[in-house]
N, C-alpha and C positions, 0 to 999 in steps of 0.2 A: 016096439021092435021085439019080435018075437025069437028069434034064435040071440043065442049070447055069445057075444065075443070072443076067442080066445087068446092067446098068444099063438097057439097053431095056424085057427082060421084065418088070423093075420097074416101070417106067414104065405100061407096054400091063394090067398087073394094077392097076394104082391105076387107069386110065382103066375098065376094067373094072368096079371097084366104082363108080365115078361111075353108068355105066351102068345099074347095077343099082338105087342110088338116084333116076335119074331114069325109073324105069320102062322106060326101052328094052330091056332083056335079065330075063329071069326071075330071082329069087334062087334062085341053087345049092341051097338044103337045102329051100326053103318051092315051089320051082319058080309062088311067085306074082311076078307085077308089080307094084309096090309104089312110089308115090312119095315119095321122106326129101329133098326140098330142103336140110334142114339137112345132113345129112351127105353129100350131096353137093356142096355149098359148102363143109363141112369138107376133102375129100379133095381137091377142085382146088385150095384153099391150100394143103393141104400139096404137091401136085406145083409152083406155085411157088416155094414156099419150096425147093424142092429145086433148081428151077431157077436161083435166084439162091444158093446153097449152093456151086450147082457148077460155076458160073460160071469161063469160063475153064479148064476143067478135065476137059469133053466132048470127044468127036470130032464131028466136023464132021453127022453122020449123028444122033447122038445129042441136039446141040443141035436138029436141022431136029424127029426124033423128038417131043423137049418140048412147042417153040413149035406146032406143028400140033396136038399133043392139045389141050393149053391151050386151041387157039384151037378147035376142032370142040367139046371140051366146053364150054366156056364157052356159045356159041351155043346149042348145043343143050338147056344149064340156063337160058338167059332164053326156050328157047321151049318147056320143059315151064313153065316159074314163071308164063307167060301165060295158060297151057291151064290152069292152076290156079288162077290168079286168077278167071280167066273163068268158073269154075265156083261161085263164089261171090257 
């Protein structure tokens, strides 16, 4: 494996599948867009729960990192869950 891991890239790949669950980005294998509300309210819990894991224990870069996905994903899962309510 040639790139290394980080605690960021971890990060920006979980926010990634969020992405991918709220339809913004194509799924990798299916190349559809595809909306999974459930798992993607699974995967932003788990990046808090990582956030409160590791509390006290980030770099300064790392904590800003968190709280900004957290908060761009979150917004942006109440305003696909609208766009899907709305459709019903």
């Amino acid at each position: 494996m040639d790139q290394a891991w980080t605690f960021s890239t971890f990060i920006l790949s979980l926010s990634s599948s969020v992405l991918v669950s709220l339809g913004e980005l194509p799924d990798p294998i299916t190349k559809e867009k595809k909306v999974d509300l459930n798992m993607a309210r699974q995967t932003i819990s788990l990046i808090e729960i990582l956030k409160e894991k590791t509390k006290g224990n980030l770099t300064e870069e790392e904590e800003r990192l968190i709280e900004s996905t957290l908060c761009d994903l979150k917004l942006k899962y109440v305003d696909v869950a609208k766009k899907v309510q709305a459709e019903f």
